[in-house]
N, C-alpha and C positions, 0 to 999 in steps of 0.2 A: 504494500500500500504506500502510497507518495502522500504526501501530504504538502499542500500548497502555504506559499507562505502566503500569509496577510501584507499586503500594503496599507501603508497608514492615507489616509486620505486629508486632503487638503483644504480644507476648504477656504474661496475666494471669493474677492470680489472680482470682476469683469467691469474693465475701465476701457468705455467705447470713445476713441475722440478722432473727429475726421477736419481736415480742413478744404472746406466744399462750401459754392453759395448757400445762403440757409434755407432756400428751399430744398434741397437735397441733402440735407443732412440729416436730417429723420431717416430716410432711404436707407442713405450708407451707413450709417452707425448700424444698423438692423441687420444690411447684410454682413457686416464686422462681425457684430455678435454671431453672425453662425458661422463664418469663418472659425472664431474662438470657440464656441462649442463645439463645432467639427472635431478641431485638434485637442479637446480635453475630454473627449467620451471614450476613450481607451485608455487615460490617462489615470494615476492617483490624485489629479485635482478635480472639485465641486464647483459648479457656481453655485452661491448660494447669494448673492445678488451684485447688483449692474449700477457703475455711476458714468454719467452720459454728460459730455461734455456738451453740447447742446451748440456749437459754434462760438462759445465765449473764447473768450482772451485767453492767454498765457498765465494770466494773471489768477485767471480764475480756475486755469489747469493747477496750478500749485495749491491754491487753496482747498479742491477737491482733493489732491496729492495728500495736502497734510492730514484730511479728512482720514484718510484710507489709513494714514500709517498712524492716527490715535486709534482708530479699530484693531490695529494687528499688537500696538503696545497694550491695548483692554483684551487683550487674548481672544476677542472675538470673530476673528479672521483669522487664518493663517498667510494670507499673502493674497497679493492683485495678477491676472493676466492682463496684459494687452497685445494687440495684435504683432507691435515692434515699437521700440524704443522711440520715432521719428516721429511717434503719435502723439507721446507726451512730453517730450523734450526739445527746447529748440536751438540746444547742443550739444557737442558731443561732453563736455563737460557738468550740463546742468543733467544729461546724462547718467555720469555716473554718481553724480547728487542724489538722484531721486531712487537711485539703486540701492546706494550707502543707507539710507532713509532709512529704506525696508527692512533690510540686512539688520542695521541696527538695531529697530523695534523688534526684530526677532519673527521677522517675516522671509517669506520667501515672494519673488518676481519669477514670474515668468512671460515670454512671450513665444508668442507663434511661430515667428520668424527665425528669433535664433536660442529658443528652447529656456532652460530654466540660467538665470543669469545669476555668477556668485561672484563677488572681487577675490574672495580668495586670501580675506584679513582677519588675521588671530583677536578674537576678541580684546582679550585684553594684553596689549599690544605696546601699550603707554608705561611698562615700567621698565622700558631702555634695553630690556635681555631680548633677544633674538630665541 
């Protein structure tokens, strides 16, 4: 007899953001979303719910951002999908900002495009040893 192991499952939020006239942005967030649930129904992550950029600002992509990552520091999430970095970052360094975020609160990121994303930094890392 085999016996399978269990995967832990993740549960997420799905952070849809397109930049598209705003008439078509209802549209393409929709079709995002099942882009992102396509690539998570085989997967160990959950959606367990959706924050939608809605054609706002940069500005109000961050503040949803930080939204996300006080749910994953209240243990209530375990991490965000999006479809690719280019959707909520508008560098490659605010980038790895919003990566760090997650990572810190004790989340995990992932996307569609290039899978689940880690920096690869020792937690605690700040008392000068290697």
């Amino acid at each position: 007899m085999s016996r399978k192991k269990k995967r832990k499952i993740f549960d997420c939020i799905e952070y849809l953001s397109v930049e598209a006239p705003l008439e078509k942005v209802d549209f393409l967030e929709d079709k995002q979303s099942k882009y992102i649930r396509e690539y998570v129904k085989n997967k160990e992550y959950s959606i367990v719910g959706t924050e939608r950029r809605h054609g706002f600002s940069q500005g109000d992509v961050n503040r949803q951002w930080a939204a996300i990552v006080k749910l994953i520091r209240d243990k209530r999430v375990d991490g965000v999908v999006v479809a690719n970095m280019a959707a909520v970052s508008n560098s490659v360094p605010d980038a790895f900002y919003k990566v760090g975020q997650i990572i810190d609160a004790g989340g995990i990121i992932v996307t569609v495009d290039e899978g689940r994303l880690d920096m690869n930094i020792r937690r605690n890392c700040n008392d000068g040893e290697e």
